[in-house]
C-alpha positions in Angstrom: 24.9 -36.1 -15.5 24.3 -37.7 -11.9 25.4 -33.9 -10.7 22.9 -32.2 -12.5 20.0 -34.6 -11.2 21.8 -34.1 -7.6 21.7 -30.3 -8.4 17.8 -30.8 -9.6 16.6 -32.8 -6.6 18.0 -29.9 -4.8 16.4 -27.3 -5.8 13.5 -29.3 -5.6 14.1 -30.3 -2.0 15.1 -26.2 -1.3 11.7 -25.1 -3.4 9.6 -27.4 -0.9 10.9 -26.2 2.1 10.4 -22.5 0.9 6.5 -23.2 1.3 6.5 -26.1 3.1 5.1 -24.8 6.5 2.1 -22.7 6.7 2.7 -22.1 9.9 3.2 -18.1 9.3 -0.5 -18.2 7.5 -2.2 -19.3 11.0 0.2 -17.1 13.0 -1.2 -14.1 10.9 -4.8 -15.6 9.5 -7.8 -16.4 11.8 -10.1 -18.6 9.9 -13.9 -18.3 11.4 -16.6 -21.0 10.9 -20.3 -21.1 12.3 -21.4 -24.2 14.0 -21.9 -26.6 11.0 -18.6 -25.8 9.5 -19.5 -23.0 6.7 -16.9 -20.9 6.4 -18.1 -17.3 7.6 -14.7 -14.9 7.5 -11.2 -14.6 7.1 -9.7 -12.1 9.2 -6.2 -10.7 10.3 -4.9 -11.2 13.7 -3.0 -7.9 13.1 -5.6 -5.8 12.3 -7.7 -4.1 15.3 -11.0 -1.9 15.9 -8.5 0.1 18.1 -8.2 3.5 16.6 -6.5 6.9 17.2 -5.0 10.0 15.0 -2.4 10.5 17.7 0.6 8.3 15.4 -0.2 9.9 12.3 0.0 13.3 13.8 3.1 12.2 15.7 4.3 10.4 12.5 3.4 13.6 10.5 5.2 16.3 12.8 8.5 14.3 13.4 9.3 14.1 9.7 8.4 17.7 8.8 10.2 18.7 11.5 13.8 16.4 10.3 13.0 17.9 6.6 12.9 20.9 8.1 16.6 20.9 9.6 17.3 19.0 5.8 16.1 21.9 4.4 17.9 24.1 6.5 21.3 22.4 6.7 21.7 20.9 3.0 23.7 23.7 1.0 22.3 22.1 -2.3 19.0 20.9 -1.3 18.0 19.9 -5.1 20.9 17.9 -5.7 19.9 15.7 -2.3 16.0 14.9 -3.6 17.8 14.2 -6.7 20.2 11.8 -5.5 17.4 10.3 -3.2 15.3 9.7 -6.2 18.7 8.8 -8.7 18.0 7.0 -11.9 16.5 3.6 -10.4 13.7 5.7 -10.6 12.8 7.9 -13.6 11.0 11.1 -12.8 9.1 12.6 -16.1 10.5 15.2 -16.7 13.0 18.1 -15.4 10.0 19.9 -14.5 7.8 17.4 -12.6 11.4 16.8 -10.3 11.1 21.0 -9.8 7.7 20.4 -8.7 9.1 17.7 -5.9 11.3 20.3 -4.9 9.6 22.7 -4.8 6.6 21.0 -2.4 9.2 20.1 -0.2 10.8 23.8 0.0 7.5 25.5 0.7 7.6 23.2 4.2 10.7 25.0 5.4 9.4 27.7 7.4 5.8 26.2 8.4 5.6 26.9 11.9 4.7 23.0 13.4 4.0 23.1 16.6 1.9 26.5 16.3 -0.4 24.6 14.0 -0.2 21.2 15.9 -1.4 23.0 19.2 -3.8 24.8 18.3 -7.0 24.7 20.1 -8.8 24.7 16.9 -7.0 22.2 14.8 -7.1 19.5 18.0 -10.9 20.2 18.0 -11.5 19.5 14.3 -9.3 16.8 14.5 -10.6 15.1 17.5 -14.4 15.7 16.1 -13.0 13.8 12.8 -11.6 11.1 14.5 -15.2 10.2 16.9 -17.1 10.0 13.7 -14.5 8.5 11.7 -14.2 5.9 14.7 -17.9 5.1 14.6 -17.6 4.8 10.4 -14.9 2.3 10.9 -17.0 -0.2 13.1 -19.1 -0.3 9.9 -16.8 -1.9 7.9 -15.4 -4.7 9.8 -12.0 -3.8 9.8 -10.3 -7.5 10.7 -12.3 -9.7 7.8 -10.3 -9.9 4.7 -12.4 -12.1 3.0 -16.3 -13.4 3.5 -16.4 -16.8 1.0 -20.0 -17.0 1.4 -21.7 -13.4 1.8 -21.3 -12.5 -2.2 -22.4 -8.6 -1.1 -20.5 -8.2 2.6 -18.3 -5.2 1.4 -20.7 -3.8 -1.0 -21.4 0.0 0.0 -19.1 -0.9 3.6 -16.4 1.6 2.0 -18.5 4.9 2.2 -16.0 6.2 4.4 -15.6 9.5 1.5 -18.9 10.7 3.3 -16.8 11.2 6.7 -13.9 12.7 4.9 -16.3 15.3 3.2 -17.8 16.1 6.4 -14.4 16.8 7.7 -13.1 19.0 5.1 -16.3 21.2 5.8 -15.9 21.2 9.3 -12.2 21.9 8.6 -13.1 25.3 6.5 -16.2 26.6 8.7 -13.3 26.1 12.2 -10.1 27.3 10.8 -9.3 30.6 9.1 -5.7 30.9 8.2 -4.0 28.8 5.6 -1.2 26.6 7.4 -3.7 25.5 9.7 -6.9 24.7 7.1 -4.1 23.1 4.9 -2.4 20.7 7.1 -6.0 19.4 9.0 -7.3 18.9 5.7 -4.2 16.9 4.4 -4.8 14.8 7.8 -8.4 14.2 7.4 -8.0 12.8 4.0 -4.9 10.8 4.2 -6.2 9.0 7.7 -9.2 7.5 6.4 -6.7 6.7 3.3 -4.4 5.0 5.3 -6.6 3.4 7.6 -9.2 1.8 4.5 -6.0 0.9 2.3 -4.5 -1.3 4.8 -7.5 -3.9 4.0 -6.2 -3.9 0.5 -2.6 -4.2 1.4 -3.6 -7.5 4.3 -5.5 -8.8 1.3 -2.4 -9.3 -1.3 -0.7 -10.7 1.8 -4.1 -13.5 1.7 -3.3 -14.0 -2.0 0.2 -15.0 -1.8 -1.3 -18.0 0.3 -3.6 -18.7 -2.0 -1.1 -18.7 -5.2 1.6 -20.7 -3.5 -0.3 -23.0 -1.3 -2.7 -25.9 -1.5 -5.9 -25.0 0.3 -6.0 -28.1 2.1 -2.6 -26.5 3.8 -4.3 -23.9 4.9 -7.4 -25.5 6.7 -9.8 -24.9 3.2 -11.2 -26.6 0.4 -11.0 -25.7 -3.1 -14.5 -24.1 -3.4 -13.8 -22.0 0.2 -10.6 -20.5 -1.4 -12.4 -20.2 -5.2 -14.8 -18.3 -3.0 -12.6 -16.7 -0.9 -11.0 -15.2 -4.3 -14.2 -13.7 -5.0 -15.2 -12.1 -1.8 -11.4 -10.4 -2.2 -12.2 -8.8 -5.2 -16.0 -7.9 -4.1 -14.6 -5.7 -1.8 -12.5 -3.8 -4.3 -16.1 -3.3 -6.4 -16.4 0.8 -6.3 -19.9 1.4 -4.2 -21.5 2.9 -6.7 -20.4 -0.2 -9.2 -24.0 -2.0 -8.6 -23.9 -3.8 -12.2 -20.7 -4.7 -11.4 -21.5 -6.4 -7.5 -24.2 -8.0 -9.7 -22.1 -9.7 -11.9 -19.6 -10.8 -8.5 -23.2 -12.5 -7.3 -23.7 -14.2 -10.4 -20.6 -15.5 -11.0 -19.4 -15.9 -7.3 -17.9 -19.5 -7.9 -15.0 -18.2 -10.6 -15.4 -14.7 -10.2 -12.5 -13.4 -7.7 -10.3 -16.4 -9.5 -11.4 -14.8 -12.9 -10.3 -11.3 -11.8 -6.5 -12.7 -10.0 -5.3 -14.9 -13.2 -6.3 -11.7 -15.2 -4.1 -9.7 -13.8 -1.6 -12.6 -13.5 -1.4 -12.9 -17.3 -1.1 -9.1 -17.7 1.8 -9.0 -14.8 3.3 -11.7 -17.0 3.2 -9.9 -19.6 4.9 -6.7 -18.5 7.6 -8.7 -17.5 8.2 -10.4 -20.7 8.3 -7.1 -22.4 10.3 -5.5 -19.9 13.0 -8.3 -19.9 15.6 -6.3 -22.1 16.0 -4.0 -19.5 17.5 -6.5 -17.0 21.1 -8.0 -16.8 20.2 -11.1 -14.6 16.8 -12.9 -13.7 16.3 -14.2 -10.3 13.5 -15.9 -8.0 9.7 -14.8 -9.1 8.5 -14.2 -5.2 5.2 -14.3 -6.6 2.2 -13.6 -8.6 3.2 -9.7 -8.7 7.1 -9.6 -8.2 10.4 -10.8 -9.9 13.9 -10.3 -8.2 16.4 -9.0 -11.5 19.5 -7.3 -11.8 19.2 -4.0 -13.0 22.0 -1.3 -13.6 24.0 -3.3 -11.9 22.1 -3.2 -8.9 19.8 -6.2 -7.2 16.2 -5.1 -7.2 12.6 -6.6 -7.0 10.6 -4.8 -9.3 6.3 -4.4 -9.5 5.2 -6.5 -11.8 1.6 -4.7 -11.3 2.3 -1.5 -10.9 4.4 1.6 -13.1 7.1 3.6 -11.9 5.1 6.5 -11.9 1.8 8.4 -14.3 3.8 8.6 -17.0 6.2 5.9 -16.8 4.7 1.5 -17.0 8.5 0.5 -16.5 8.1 -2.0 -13.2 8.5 -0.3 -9.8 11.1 -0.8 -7.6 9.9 -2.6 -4.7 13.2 -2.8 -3.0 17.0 -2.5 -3.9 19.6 -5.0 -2.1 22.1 -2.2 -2.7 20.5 0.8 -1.5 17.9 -0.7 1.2 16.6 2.5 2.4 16.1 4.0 -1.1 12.1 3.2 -1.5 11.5 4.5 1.8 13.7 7.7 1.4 11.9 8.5 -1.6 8.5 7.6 -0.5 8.6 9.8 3.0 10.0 12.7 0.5 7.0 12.0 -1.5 4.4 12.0 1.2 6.0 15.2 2.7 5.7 16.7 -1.1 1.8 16.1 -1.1 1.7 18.3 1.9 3.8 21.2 0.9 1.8 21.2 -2.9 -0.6 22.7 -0.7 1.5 25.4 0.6 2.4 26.3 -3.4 0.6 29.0 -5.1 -1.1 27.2 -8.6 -4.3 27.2 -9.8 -6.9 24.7 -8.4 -6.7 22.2 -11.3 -2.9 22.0 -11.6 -2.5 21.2 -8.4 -4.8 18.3 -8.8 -2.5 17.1 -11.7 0.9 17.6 -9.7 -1.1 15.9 -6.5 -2.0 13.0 -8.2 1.7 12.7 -10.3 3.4 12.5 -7.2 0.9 9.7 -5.6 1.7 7.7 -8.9 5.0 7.3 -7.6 3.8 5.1 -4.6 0.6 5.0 -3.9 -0.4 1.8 -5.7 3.0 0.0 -5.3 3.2 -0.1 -1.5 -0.6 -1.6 -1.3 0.7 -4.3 -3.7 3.8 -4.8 -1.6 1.5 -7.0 0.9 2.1 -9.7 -1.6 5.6 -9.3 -0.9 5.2 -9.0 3.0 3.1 -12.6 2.1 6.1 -14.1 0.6 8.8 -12.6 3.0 6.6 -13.9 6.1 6.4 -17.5 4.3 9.9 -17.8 4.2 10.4 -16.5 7.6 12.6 -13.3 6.4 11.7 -11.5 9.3 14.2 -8.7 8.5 12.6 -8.3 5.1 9.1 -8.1 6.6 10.2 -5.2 8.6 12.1 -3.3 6.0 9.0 -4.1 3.6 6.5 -2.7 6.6 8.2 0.8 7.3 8.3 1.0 3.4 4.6 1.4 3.6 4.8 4.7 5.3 1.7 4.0 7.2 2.1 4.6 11.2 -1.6 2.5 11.5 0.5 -0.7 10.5 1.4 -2.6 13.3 4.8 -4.7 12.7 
């Protein structure tokens, strides 16, 4: 008996220290008040203005370039996407794992640097990024969260009508395929990239919020209640206006409303999922639970699917294979690219785009949530591991 309350006050003791300090939330938070003490913005120190296309197009050309001599050098190409994507994570069907293969094959003999340099593509390119540039300043790209401005994001995310500038601009400047192909894949995955990362600072905010008390984190109840609601303002569509209405009238519960929602529903999944696990281990947080699964230590999504057709939880990372998630999701991203270089019609190519972004395109923006969690318990390791996973070259870690 007195070793199991010794054993209790320990992990009671152990559970404290975990969130004890929120020293990482002000090393990564800058909380901004106006001279009476309202609470105007919450913004990330590790978010800047400062933008360029240059590490995308570097990040882009050094990994086509490694499949490439993949591609070239495997003797059973198949068998290695296959093995990269194993059975940790269940592809569809037979067919939808051809279709990986396939989008990754057509990059083989795409001649890189002849598209990268030129004179064309760095002019559409460098046009898109000035008026992409002068989009972003629109936005406010460091505040997270604005407590007490119930419409601050509303219509701040019409970045789209840049992108559809840029794929005209793209079509009228370039006239062979390899070339109009890969600057349109850039234009739209930049501005992707570069709006997502909001979303993916924003779960890091909620893990604070979850696991802290406000007053350990310089707030009051009401500022975080509020700061919950500006969170999920931002995420209102722009064209959503009944919608940013009912954020204005409900401002006080309705960001809180919106996160224990999706808490219950996260809970959910996991209860239903549990016959699938061998061993249960710590709950990070709202969206994640470390199990055992085939044997092999995993967090899995609590949020998000494997994939389109699959609502099993997504690995977020595997103890055993640590590179796996990132493997598969720099396979993925080079896949998107070379569906372009595959002869389909219009609207199958749609489908297959958007199967193949089911498999991570959602997950890794929820993954800031596990970034939160990984910084609060000073895992630096983790944080970088979980960072890189994002496939994002914008991210600075």
């Amino acid at each position: 008996m007195i070793k199991q309350i010794f054993a209790m006050l320990f992990m009671m003791l152990f559970s404290l220290s975990v969130f004890a300090s929120p020293a990482s939330f002000e090393k990564r938070f800058k909380i901004t008040r106006d001279n009476n003490g309202k609470l105007l913005a919450i913004e990330d120190r590790f978010l800047t203005f400062k933008f360029e296309i240059k590490p995308y197009l570097e990040h882009l050309k050094d990994h086509i370039k490694k499949e490439q001599i993949r591609l070239n050098e495997k003797s059973d190409y198949s068998e290695f996407v296959r093995e990269v994507f194993g059975e940790s994570h269940n592809v569809a069907s037979e067919g939808d794992m051809k279709l990986i293969i396939d989008s990754l094959e057509a990059l083989k003999n795409v001649d890189v640097d002849k598209i990268f340099d030129n004179y064309n593509f760095k002019r559409v390119i460098n046009t898109y990024e000035n008026k992409l540039s002068s989009a972003l300043l629109n936005i406010s790209p460091l505040v997270l969260s604005a407590p007490n401005s119930p419409r601050f994001f509303y219509r701040r995310n019409a970045t789209y009508q840049v992108v559809r500038w840029g794929l005209n601009f793209a079509k009228k400047s370039l006239s062979t395929v390899p070339l109009l192909n890969t600057a349109s894949y850039v234009i739209v995955q930049v501005e992707k990239l570069i709006r997502e990362r909001r979303l993916f600072h924003q779960n890091m905010l909620l893990h604070y919020f979850e696991n802290y008390d406000a007053k350990e984190l310089g707030l009051t109840k009401a500022e975080v209640d509020f700061a919950y609601s500006s969170v999920y303002e931002s995420r209102i569509p722009w064209f959503a206006i009944w919608e940013s209405n009912n954020a204005v009238t409900n401002w006080y519960k309705y960001g809180a409303t919106k996160f224990y929602a999706n808490v219950r529903v996260a809970n959910s999944k996991l209860r239903a999922s549990r016959p699938m696990y061998t061993k249960f281990m710590n709950r990070p947080n709202y969206a994640f639970q470390t199990v055992e699964y085939k044997e092999e230590k995993v967090i899995v999504n609590l949020y998000d699917g494997q994939h389109m057709f699959n609502t099993m939880p997504a690995i977020a990372f595997n103890y055993d294979k640590p590179n796996q998630v990132l493997m598969q999701r720099t396979l993925l991203q080079l896949a998107e690219l070379g569906l372009s270089f595959v002869t389909l019609p219009g609207f199958v190519k749609s489908l297959a785009y958007n199967f193949i972004k089911s498999f991570y395109d959602k997950q890794r923006i929820t993954e800031g949530a596990l970034v939160g969690y990984f910084e609060s318990v000073s895992d630096h390791e983790m944080v970088k591991i979980l960072m890189q996973q994002q496939v994002n070259p914008f991210e600075n870690f």
